[in-house]
Steps between C-alpha positions, in 0.01 A plus 500: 500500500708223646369145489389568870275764390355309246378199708317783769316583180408158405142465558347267770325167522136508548481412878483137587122331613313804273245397175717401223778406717476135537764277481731769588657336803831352358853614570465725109245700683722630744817755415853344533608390808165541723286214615170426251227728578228350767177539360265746619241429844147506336223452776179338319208575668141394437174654410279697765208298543186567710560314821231405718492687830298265645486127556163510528446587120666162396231295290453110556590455121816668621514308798453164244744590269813586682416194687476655858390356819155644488484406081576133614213462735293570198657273257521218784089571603435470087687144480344405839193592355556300185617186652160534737307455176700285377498230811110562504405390135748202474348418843153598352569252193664224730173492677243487208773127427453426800098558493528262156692212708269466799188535250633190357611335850153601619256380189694189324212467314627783291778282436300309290301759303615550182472732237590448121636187613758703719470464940356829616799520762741495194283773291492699821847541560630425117276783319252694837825616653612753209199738582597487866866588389398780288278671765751456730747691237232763463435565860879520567592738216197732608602494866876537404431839305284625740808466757712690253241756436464551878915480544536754181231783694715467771771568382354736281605379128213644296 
């Protein structure tokens, strides 16, 4: 056979962008005097899923979560909600202060009782108040949960 022959027989390279073919690309890859091999189109696709073929089968928690139009009325009605309880106890506690002040503007002889040697005005607002503060905690965190209860039926987080 003449050296012609012999390079028809030679056998080929694996074609270029198959498994086990990376880094393949470079000018070796090629035969003498061609350009380097391009690598193979390979169209990725991605999995089938079941798409909804209605819009009316979209839940609120889906609604929430990608952060629609619709999911954002519901977040912005639970903050609204929130800061509604909020702005009622501080104004709730803000009033009971106010209550202690004018009892004291009203009645200065309370100024002058005294108990333990301490002004009742002082013991009032020094030691009374924490019991006032703590309800006021209780009443909020109880109110506060049941607006997250009510928020997660809506949406319908079990």
């Amino acid at each position: 056979m003449s050296p012609r022959g012999q390079d028809a027989v030679r056998p080929l390279d694996p074609p270029v962008g198959l498994p086990g073919t990376a880094g393949k690309l470079d000018a070796e890859a090629a035969p003498a005097g061609c350009p380097p091999a391009q690598p193979v189109r390979v169209r990725v696709v991605a999995p089938r899923r079941q798409a909804n073929s209605s819009a009316a089968g979209t839940s609120v928690l889906q609604e929430v979560a990608e952060q629609s139009p619709v999911g954002e009325v519901f977040v912005r009605s639970l903050i609204r909600s929130q800061l509604r309880l909020a702005a009622v106890v501080a104004v709730g506690f803000g009033l009971v202060l106010l209550a202690c002040w004018l009892l004291v503007q009203l009645a200065p002889a309370l100024v002058e009782l005294r108990v333990v040697g301490i002004p009742l005005p002082w013991l009032v607002l020094g030691a009374g108040i924490y019991p006032v503060i703590g309800l006021c905690a209780w009443l909020y965190v109880r109110a506060a949960s049941r607006n997250e209860a009510r928020y997660r039926d809506l949406v319908g987080d079990k």
